[in-house]
C-alpha positions in Angstrom: -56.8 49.1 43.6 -55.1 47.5 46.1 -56.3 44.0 44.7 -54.8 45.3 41.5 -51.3 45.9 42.6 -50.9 42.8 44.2 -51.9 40.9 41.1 -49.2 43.3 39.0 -46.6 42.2 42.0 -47.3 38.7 41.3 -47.2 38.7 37.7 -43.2 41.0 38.1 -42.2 38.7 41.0 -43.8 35.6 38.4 -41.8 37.1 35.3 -38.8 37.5 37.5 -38.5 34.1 38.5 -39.4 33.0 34.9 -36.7 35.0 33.3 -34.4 34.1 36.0 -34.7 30.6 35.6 -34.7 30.9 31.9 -31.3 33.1 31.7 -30.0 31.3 34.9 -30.7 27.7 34.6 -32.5 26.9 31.6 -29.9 28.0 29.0 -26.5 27.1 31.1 -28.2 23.6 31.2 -29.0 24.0 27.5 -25.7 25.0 26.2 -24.4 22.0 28.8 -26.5 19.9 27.1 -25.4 20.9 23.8 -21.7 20.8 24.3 -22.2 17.1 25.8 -24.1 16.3 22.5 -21.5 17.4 20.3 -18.8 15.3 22.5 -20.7 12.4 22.2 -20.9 13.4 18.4 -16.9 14.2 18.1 -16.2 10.7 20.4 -18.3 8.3 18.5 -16.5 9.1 15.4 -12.9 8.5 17.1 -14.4 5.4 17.9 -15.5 4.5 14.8 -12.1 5.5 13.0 -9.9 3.9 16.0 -12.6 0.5 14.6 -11.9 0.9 11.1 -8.1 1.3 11.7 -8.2 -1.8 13.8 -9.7 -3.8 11.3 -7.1 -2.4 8.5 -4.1 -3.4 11.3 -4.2 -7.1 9.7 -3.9 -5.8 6.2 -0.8 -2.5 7.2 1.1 -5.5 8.7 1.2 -7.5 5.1 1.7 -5.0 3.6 4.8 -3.8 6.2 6.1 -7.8 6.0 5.9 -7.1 1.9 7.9 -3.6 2.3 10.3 -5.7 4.7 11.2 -8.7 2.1 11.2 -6.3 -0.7 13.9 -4.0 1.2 16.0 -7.7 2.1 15.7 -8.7 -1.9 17.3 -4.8 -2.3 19.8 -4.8 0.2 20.7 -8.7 -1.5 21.0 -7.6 -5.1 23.5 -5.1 -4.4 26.9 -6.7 -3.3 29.1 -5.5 -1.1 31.7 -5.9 -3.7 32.4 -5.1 -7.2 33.1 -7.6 -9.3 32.7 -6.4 -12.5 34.1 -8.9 -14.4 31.8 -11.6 -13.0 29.1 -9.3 -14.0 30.7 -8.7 -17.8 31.3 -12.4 -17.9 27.6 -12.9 -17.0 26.6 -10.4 -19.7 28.6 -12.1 -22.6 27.3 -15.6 -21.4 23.5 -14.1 -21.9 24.3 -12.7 -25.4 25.8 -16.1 -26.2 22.8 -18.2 -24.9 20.4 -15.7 -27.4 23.2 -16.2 -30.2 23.4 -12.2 -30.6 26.1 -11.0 -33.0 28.9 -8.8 -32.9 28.6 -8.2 -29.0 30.6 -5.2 -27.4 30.5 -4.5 -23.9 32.2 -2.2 -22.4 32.2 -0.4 -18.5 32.7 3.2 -18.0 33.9 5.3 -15.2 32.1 4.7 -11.7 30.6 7.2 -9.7 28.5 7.7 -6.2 25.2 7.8 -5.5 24.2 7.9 -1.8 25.2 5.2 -0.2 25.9 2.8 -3.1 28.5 2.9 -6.1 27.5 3.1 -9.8 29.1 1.4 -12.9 27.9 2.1 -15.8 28.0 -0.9 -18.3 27.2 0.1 -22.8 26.1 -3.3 -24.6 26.0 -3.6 -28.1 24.8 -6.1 -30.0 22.3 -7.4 -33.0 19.6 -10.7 -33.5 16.0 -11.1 -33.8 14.2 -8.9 -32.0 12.7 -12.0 -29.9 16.4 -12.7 -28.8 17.1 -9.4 -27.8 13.9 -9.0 -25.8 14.8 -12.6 -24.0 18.4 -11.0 -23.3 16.5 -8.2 -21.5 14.0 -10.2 -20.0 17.4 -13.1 -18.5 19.5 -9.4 -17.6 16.6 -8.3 -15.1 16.3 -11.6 -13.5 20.3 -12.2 -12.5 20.9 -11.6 -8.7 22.5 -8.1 -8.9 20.4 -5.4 -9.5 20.3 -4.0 -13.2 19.3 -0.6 -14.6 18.6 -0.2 -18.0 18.4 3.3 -18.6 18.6 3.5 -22.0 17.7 0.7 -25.2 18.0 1.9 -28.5 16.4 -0.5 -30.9 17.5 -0.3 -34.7 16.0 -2.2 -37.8 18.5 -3.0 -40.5 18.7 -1.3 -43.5 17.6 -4.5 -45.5 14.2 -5.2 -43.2 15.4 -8.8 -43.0 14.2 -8.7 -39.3 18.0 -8.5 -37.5 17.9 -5.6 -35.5 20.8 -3.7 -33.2 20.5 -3.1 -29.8 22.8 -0.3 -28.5 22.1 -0.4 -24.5 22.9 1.7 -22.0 23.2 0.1 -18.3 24.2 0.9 -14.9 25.2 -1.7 -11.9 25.6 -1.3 -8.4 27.3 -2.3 -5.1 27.8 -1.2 -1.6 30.1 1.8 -0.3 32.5 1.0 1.7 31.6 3.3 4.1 29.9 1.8 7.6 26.3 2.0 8.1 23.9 2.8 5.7 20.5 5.0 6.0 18.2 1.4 6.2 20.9 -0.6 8.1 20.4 2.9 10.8 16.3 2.7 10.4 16.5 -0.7 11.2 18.3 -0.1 14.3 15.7 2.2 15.6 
């Protein structure tokens, strides 16, 4: 008997120290263990993006250099002054190069936008469809920025290919007023 509760002491004092190493050391050190694992885990992916955007750094600069020129070629197609009637001139020389008929152009009443002025600029005129197109085509590549925000194309009543081109435009230039919002983001 007394044999018998010693053995039944050992095995409680054994199970003691087996669940007390199991709730006390075994799973702290396991949850430790799994916690590390899922750093490693959360770190090797910030490595791996932090790579990928490095590599695509080359590429974002281009494309910031292409934003940059673009913005320049902007900020140079829109004078600081008016001059309208370089800009009518310019129009009436076009129509004349494309030999378009009864041309009529005419400026209306300028208003604000932002930081830029607007003019808005009605053509009129008539040819061959392939001269009107080239008159659009030679209007967009001048050195002041051109809108065209309306082109209505009609086919004369006899279908003898002339058609008329009534167009509605709108031309801009530079406010007066000191600094603009990209003169301001470049200064920053």
């Amino acid at each position: 008997m007394f044999r018998e509760r010693q053995q039944i002491v050992i095995c409680i004092v054994a199970a003691v120290t087996i669940i007390g190493f199991v709730l006390f050391s075994y799973l702290p050190l396991r949850n430790k263990m799994k916690a590390l694992s899922q750093d490693k885990v959360l770190q090797q992916s910030v490595i791996s993006k932090a790579s990928y955007q490095r590599q695509q750094m080359p590429q974002l600069k281009q494309r910031l250099l292409e934003l940059q020129k673009t913005v320049e070629n902007y900020q140079a197609s829109i004078p600081a002054q008016r001059d309208l009637g370089e800009f009518l001139q310019t129009i009436a020389d076009l129509m004349s190069q494309q030999s378009l008929g009864h041309q009529f152009v005419e400026h209306g009443t300028e208003s604000k936008a932002g930081d830029l002025n607007c003019i808005p600029v009605n053509m009129r005129c008539n040819g061959k469809l392939k001269q009107l197109f080239e008159f659009c085509r030679q209007l967009q590549q001048i050195d002041r920025l051109v809108r065209l925000s309306q082109v209505e194309l009609v086919n004369d009543a006899d279908f003898e290919g002339q058609v008329s081109m009534q167009t509605k435009a709108i031309i801009y230039y530079q406010s007066a007023d000191p600094p603009s919002r990209i003169a301001s983001a470049e200064a920053r």
